[in-house]
C-alpha positions as CSV (number, residue, x, y, z in Angstrom):
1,X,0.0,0.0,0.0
2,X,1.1,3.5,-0.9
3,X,0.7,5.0,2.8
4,X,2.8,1.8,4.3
5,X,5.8,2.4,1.0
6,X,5.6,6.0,2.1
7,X,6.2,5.5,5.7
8,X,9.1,2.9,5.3
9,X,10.8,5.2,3.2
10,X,10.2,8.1,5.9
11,X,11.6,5.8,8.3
12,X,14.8,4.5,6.3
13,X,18.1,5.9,6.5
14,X,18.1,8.0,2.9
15,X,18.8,11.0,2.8
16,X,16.8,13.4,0.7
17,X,18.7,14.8,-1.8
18,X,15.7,15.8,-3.7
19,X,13.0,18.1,-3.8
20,X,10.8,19.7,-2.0
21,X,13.4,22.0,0.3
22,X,11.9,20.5,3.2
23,X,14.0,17.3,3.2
24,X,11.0,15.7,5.1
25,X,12.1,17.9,8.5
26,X,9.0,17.1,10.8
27,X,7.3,19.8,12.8
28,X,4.3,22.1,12.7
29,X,2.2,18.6,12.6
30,X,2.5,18.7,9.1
31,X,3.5,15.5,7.0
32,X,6.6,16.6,6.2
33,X,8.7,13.3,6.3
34,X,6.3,11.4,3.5
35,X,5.9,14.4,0.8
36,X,8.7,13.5,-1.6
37,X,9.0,14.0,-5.4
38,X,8.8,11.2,-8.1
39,X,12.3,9.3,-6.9
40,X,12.9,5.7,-7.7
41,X,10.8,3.1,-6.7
42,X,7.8,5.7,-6.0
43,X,6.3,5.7,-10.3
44,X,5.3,8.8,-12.0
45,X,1.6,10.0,-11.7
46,X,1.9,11.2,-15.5
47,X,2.7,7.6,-17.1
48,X,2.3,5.5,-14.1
49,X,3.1,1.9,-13.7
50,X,3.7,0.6,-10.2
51,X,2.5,1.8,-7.2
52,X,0.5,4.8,-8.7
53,X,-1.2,2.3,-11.3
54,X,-2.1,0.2,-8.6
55,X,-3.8,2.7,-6.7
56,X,-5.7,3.9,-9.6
57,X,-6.7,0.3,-10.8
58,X,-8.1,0.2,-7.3
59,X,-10.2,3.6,-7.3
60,X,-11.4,2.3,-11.0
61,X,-12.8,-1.5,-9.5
62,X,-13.9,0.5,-6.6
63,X,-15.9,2.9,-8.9
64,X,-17.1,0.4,-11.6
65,X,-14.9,1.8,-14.1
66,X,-12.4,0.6,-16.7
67,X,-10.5,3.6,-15.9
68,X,-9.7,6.3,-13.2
69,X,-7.1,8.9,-12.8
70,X,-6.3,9.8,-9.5
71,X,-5.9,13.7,-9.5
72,X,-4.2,16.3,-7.0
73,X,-5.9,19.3,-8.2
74,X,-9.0,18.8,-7.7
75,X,-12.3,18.5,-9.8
76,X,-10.8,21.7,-11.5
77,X,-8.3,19.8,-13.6
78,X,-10.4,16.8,-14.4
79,X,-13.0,19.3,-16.0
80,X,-10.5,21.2,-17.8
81,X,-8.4,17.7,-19.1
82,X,-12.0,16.0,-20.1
83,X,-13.4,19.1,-21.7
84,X,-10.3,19.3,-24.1
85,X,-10.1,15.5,-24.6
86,X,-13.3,15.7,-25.7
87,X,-13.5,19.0,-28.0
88,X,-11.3,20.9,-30.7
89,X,-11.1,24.5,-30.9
90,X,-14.2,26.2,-32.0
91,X,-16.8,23.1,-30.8
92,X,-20.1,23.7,-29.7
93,X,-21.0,22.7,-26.6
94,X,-24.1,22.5,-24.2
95,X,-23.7,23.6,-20.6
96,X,-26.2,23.4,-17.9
97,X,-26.0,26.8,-16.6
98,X,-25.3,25.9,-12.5
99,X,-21.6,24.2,-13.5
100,X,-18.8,25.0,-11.7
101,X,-16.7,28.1,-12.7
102,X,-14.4,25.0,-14.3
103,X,-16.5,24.4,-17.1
104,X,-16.4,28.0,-17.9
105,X,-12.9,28.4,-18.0
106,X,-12.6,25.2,-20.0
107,X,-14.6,26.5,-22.8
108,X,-12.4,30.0,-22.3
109,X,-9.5,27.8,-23.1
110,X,-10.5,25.6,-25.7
111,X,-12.4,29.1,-27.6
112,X,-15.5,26.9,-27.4
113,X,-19.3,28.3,-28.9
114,X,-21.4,27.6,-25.3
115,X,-25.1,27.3,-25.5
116,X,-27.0,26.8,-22.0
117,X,-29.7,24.7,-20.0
118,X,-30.8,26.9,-17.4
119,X,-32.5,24.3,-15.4
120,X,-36.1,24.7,-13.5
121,X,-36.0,26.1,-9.6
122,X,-38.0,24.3,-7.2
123,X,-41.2,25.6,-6.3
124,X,-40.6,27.4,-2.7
125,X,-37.4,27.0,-2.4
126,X,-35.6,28.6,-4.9
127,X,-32.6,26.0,-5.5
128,X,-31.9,24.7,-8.4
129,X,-33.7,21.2,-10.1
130,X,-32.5,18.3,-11.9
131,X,-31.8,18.8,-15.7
132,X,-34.7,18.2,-17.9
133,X,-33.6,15.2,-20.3
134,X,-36.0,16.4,-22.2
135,X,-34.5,19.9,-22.4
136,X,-31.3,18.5,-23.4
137,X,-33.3,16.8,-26.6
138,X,-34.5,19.9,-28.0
139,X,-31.3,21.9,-27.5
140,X,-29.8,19.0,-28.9
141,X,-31.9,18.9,-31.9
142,X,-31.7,23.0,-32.4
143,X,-27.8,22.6,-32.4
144,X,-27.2,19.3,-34.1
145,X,-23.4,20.1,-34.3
146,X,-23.2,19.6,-30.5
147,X,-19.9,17.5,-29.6
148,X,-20.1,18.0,-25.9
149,X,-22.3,18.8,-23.2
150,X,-22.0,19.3,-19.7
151,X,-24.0,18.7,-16.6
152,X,-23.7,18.9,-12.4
153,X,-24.7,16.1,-10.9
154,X,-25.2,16.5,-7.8
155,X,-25.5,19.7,-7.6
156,X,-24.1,21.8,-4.5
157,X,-27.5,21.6,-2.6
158,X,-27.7,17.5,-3.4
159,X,-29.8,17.6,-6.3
160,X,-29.0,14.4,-9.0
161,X,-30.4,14.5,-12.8
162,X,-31.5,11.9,-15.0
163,X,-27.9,10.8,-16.1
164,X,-28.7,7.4,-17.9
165,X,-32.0,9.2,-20.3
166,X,-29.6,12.8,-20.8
167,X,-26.5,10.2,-21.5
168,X,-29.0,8.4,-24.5
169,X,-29.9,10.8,-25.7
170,X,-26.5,12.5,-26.3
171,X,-25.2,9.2,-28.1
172,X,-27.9,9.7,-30.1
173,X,-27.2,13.1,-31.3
174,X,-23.6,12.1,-31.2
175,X,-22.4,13.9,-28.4
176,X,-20.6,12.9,-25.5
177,X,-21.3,13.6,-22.0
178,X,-19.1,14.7,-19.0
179,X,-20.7,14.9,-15.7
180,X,-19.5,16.9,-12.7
181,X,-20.2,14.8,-10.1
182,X,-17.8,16.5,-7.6
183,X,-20.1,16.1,-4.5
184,X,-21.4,12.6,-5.2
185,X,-18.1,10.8,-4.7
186,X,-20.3,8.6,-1.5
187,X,-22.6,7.7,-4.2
188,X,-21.3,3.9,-4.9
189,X,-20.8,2.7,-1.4
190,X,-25.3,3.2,-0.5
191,X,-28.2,2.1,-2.3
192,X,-29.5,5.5,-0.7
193,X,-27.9,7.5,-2.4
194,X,-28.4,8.7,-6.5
195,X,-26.6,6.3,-8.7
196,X,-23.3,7.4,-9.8
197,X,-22.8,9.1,-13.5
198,X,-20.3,6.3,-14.7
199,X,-22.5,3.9,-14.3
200,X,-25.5,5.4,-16.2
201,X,-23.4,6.0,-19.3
202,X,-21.7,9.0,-18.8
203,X,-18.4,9.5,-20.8
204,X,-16.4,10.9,-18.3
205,X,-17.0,11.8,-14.9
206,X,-15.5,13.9,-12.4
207,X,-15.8,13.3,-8.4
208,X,-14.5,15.2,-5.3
209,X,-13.1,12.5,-2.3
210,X,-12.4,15.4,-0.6
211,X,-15.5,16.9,-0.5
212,X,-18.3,13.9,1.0
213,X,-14.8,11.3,1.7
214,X,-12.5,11.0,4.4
215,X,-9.8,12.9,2.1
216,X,-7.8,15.4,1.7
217,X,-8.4,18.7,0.3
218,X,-7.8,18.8,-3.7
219,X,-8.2,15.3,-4.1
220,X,-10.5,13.4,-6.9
221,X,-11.0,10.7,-9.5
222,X,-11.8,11.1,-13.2
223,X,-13.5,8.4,-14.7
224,X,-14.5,6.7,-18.0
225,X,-15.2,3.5,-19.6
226,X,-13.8,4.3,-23.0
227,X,-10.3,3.0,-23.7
228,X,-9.6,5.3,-26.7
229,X,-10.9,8.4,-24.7
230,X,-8.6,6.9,-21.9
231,X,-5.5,7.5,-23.9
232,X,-6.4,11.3,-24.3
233,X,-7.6,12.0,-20.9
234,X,-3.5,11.2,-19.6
235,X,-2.4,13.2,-22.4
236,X,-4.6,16.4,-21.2
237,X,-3.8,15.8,-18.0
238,X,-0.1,16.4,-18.6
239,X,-1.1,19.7,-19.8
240,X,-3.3,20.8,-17.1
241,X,-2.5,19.1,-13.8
242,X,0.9,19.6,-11.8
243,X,4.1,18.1,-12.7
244,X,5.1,17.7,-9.2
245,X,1.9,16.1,-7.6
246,X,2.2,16.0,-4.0
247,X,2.7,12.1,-2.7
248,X,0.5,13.4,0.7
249,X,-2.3,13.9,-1.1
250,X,-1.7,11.0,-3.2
251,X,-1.4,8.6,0.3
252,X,-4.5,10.3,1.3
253,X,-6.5,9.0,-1.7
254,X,-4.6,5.8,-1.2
255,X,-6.2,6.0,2.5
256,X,-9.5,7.0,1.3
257,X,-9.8,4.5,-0.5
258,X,-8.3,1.4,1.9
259,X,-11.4,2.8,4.2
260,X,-13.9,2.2,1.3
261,X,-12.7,-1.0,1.1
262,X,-12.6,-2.3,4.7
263,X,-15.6,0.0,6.3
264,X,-18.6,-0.7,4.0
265,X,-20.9,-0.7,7.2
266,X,-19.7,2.8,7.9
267,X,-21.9,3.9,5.5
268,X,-24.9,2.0,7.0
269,X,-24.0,4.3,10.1
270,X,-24.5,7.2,8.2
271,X,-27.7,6.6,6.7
272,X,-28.8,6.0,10.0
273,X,-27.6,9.1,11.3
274,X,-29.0,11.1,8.6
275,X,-32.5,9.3,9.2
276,X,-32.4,9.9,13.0
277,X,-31.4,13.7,11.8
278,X,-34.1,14.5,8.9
279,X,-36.6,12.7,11.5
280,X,-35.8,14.9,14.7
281,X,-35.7,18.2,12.4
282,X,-39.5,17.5,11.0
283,X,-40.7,19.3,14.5
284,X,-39.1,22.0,13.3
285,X,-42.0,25.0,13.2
286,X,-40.3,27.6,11.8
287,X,-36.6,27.1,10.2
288,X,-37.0,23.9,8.2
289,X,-34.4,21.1,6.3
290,X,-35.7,20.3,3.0
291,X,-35.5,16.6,2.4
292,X,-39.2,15.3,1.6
293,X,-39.7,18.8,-0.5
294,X,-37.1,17.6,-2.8
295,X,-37.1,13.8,-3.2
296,X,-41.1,14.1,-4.4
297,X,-40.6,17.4,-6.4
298,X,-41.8,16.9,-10.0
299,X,-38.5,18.4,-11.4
300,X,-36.5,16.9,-9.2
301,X,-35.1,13.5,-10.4
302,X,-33.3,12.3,-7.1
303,X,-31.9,14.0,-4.0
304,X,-29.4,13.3,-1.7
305,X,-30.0,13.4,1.9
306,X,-26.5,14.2,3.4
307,X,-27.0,17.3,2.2
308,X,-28.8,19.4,4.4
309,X,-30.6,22.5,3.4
310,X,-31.4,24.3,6.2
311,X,-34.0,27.6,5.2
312,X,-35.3,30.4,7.1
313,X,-38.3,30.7,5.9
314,X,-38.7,33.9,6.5
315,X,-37.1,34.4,9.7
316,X,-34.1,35.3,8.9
317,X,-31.9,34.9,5.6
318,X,-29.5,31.7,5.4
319,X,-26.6,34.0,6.1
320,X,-28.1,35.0,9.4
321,X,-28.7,31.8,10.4
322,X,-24.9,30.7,9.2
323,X,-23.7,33.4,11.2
324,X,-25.7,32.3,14.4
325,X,-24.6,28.7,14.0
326,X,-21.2,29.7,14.0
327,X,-21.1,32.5,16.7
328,X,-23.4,30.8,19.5
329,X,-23.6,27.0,18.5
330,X,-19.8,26.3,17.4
331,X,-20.9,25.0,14.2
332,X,-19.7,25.9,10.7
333,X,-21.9,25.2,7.7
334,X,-20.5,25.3,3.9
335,X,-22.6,28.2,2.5
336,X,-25.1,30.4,2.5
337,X,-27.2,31.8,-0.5
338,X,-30.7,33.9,0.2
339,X,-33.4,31.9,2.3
340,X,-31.1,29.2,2.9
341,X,-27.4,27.5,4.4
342,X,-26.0,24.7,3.7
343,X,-24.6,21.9,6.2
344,X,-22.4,19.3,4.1
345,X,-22.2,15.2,5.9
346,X,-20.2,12.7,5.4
347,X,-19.7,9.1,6.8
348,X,-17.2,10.3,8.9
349,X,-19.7,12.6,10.7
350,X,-20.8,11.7,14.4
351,X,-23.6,10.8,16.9
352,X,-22.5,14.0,18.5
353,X,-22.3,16.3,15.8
354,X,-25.9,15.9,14.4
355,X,-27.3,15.9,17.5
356,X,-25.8,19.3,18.3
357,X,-26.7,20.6,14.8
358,X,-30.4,19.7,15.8
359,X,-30.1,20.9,18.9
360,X,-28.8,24.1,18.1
361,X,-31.4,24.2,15.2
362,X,-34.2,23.3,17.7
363,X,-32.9,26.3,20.2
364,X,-32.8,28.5,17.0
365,X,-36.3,27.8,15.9
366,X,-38.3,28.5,19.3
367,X,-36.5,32.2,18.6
368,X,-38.1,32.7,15.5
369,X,-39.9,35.5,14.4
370,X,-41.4,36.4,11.0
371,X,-40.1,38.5,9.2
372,X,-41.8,40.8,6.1
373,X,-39.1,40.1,4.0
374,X,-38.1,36.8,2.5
375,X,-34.6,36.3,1.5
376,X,-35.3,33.6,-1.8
377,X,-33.6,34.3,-4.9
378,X,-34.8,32.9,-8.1
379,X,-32.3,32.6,-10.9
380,X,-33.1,35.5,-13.9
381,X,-33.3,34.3,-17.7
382,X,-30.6,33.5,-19.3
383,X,-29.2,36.6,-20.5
384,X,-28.5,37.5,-24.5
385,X,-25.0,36.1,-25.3
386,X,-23.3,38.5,-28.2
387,X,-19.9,36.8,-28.0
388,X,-18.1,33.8,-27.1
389,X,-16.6,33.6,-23.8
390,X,-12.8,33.7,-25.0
391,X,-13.9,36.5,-27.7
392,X,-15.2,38.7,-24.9
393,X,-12.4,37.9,-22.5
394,X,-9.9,39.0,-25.4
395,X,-11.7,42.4,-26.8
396,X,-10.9,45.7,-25.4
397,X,-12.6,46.7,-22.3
398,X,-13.7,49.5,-20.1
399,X,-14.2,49.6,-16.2
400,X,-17.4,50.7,-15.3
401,X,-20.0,50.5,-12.5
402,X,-22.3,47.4,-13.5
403,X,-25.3,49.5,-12.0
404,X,-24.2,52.2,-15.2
405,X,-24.0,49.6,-17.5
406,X,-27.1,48.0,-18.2
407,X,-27.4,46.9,-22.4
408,X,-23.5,47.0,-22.1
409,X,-21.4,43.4,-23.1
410,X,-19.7,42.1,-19.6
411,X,-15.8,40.8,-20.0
412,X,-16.9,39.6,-16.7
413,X,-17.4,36.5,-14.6
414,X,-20.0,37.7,-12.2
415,X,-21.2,35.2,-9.7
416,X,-22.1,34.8,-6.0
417,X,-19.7,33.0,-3.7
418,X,-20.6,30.5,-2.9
419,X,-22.0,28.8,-4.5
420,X,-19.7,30.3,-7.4
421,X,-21.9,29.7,-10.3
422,X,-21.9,32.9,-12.7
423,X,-24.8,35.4,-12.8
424,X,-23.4,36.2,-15.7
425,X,-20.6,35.2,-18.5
426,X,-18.2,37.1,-20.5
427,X,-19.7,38.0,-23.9
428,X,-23.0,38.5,-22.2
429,X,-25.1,41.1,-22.1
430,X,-26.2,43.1,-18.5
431,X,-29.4,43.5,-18.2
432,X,-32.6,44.5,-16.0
433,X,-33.0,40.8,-14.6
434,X,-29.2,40.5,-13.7
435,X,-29.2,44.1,-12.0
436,X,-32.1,42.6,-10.0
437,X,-30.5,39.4,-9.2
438,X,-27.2,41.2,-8.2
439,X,-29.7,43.4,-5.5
440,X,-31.5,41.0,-4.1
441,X,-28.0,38.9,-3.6
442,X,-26.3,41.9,-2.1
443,X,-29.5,42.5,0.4
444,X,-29.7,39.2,1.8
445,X,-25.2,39.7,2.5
446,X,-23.5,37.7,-0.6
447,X,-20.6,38.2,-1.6
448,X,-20.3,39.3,-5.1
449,X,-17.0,38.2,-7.3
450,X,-16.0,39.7,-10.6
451,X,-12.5,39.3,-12.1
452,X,-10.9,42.7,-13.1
453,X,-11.9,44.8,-10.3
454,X,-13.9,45.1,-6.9
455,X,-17.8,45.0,-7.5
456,X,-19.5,46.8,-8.7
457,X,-17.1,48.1,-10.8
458,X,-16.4,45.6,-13.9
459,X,-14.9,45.4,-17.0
460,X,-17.4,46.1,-20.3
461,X,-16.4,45.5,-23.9
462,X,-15.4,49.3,-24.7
């Protein structure tokens, strides 16, 4: 095993003369003494055949697929590698409209022609719904020169599409599909959860072990069952991910995946926890945690529970509510957008931890007061698009106040964070229903991200 290699060598008597400039000094509780560089004995993650192949042949029969590429930048890298393995310059591809800042920047690279599913919300809550197979058809069948499209599933709030009927019917219009699938990396080891996109005849896939895994930060898996597509997936990740990939977060995959292997019944655990949890929050009177709102929602294809949704409702926006969590209670969630914050699980969650979530939730709610003003944000229409992304990002510009600037061409990413998913896109143009987006946003205490300058101010096609 990687972890065990990595120790022996730690212990042995050879000195490091080798990078990093650390020579494995310990201290600081860092790992110091197992992050090495690619020496003898220890393969190369970029054409690997011994110890580094092993681990990914593991993660591959662990995931059901022929093949998986253990990554060390995250989800990011997987998206951009897949999106150019999958593309030539110029391509049109299909993007639902929630994806990760990732896909964006991979069509920015690869000077791809976007078009966008901008999926339903669901009703009274104001999150995003699944994909609409059916919506895929027709954009399908309006752009029949399509080579890629792109979807999120799960999204951030837990929300899984219709992979295997959007995966058909891109094979039939001779597409290929990549799914970002960073927060459903739990999704094998339960028949609770959604199933997993490789398995329903995606193309590629990309999934986050750091994210719902006991991992470490920037560590993921991207998957396919096509041996030719295989080939091209290394290749682009030689371009994109780091030529010195850190052997820690390596080892921690390595880990991650030993515990999938030998603590299956964890995951019965969890599903109990999350039962006992969902169950217990159901007196809530006030503040509630969707869960039955969004496994029976008509637009909402499957759900999973270990994410918790916790809205106000009402009484007070999710930001509020993320604030009191973390100032009274202890407790820090993963986001807050509008009406709504978000608590991420995973299997290595405890007794103790949900039960002061609820707790604290339950103490909460007997405070609550309506409010006047409810803090959901809908998502506006998509707005019109006059230029690619990368022709946008490469025309002259201006800065100017966005709020002066409406019927003006952003060379923008604008986007709340989090979640991070843009408001609007370079080569798009500003209009009423983003200036009322941005507002409503800025009144329930988002943060508001451009790239060239500190919002409001952003850059405009001159």
């Amino acid at each position: 095993m990687l972890v065990e290699k990595l120790k022996d060598y730690a212990n042995s008597s050879v000195y490091p003369f080798h990078m990093p400039g650390h020579k494995r000094m310990g201290g600081n509780g860092l790992p110091y003494e197992i992050d090495i560089t690619e020496i003898d004995g220890f393969d190369n993650l970029h054409d690997p055949r011994g110890c580094l192949a092993e681990l990914q042949e593991n993660a591959a029969e662990l995931y059901s697929a022929r093949h998986a590429f253990t990554l060390v930048n995250g989800s990011t890298v997987g998206i951009l590698a897949a999106t150019r393995a999958m593309t030539k310059d110029g391509d049109r591809v299909l993007i639902a409209r929630n994806s990760h800042m990732a896909v964006y920047h991979a069509a920015e690279l690869c000077r791809l022609n976007t078009e966008y599913i901008l999926p339903d919300t669901v009703d009274g809550l104001g999150i995003f719904a699944s994909i609409s197979p059916a919506a895929v058809e027709r954009m399908l069948n309006a752009h029949p020169d399509t080579s890629l499209v792109v979807v999120t599933s799960p999204t951030y709030e837990g929300v899984a599409s219709d992979v295997k009927s959007i995966a058909d019917i891109c094979h039939q219009h001779g597409a290929r599909l990549l799914v970002d699938e960073a927060h459903g990396a739990h999704f094998p080891f339960s028949d609770r959860f959604p199933q997993s996109a490789i398995g329903c005849g995606a193309d590629t896939a990309v999934t986050s072990l750091h994210k719902t895994l006991p991992a470490m930060t920037q560590t993921a898996l991207l998957l396919t069952n096509d041996d030719i597509l295989a080939k091209e997936l290394q290749r682009q990740l030689t371009v994109f991910e780091t030529s010195s990939p850190s052997y820690v977060l390596l080892a921690s995959i390595d880990r991650c995946l030993t515990f999938l292997i030998n603590h299956k019944e964890a995951f019965d655990d969890y599903i109990k926890r999350l039962d006992n949890f969902h169950q217990a929050a159901r007196s809530l009177k006030h503040i509630s945690v969707a869960h039955d709102e969004l496994l029976h929602a008509e637009n909402v294809f499957d759900f999973d529970s270990g994410k918790l949704c916790i809205f106000g409702n009402g009484c007070m926006s999710g930001k509020k509510l993320m604030d009191i969590l973390r100032a009274d209670y202890h407790l820090e969630l993963e986001m807050a957008l509008g009406d709504y914050a978000l608590a991420m699980t995973s299997v290595c969650d405890t007794d103790e931890g949900f039960v002061r979530l609820i707790n604290a939730l339950t103490q909460i709610d007997s405070r609550c007061t309506q409010s006047d003003h409810p803090n959901t944000i809908t998502a506006s229409p998509l707005p019109q698009k006059r230029y690619t992304i990368s022709e946008a990002i490469n025309a002259d510009g201006e800065i100017r106040d966005i709020f002066m600037a409406e019927g003006k061409t952003s060379r923008d990413y604008i986007r709340a964070y989090p979640p991070g998913i843009p408001i609007i896109v370079p080569g798009e143009v500003i209009d009423r229903e983003v200036l009322s987006q941005l507002t409503a946003l800025m009144a329930s205490g988002n943060e508001i991200i451009t790239d060239h300058s500190a919002f409001p101010l952003i850059s405009i096609i001159g």
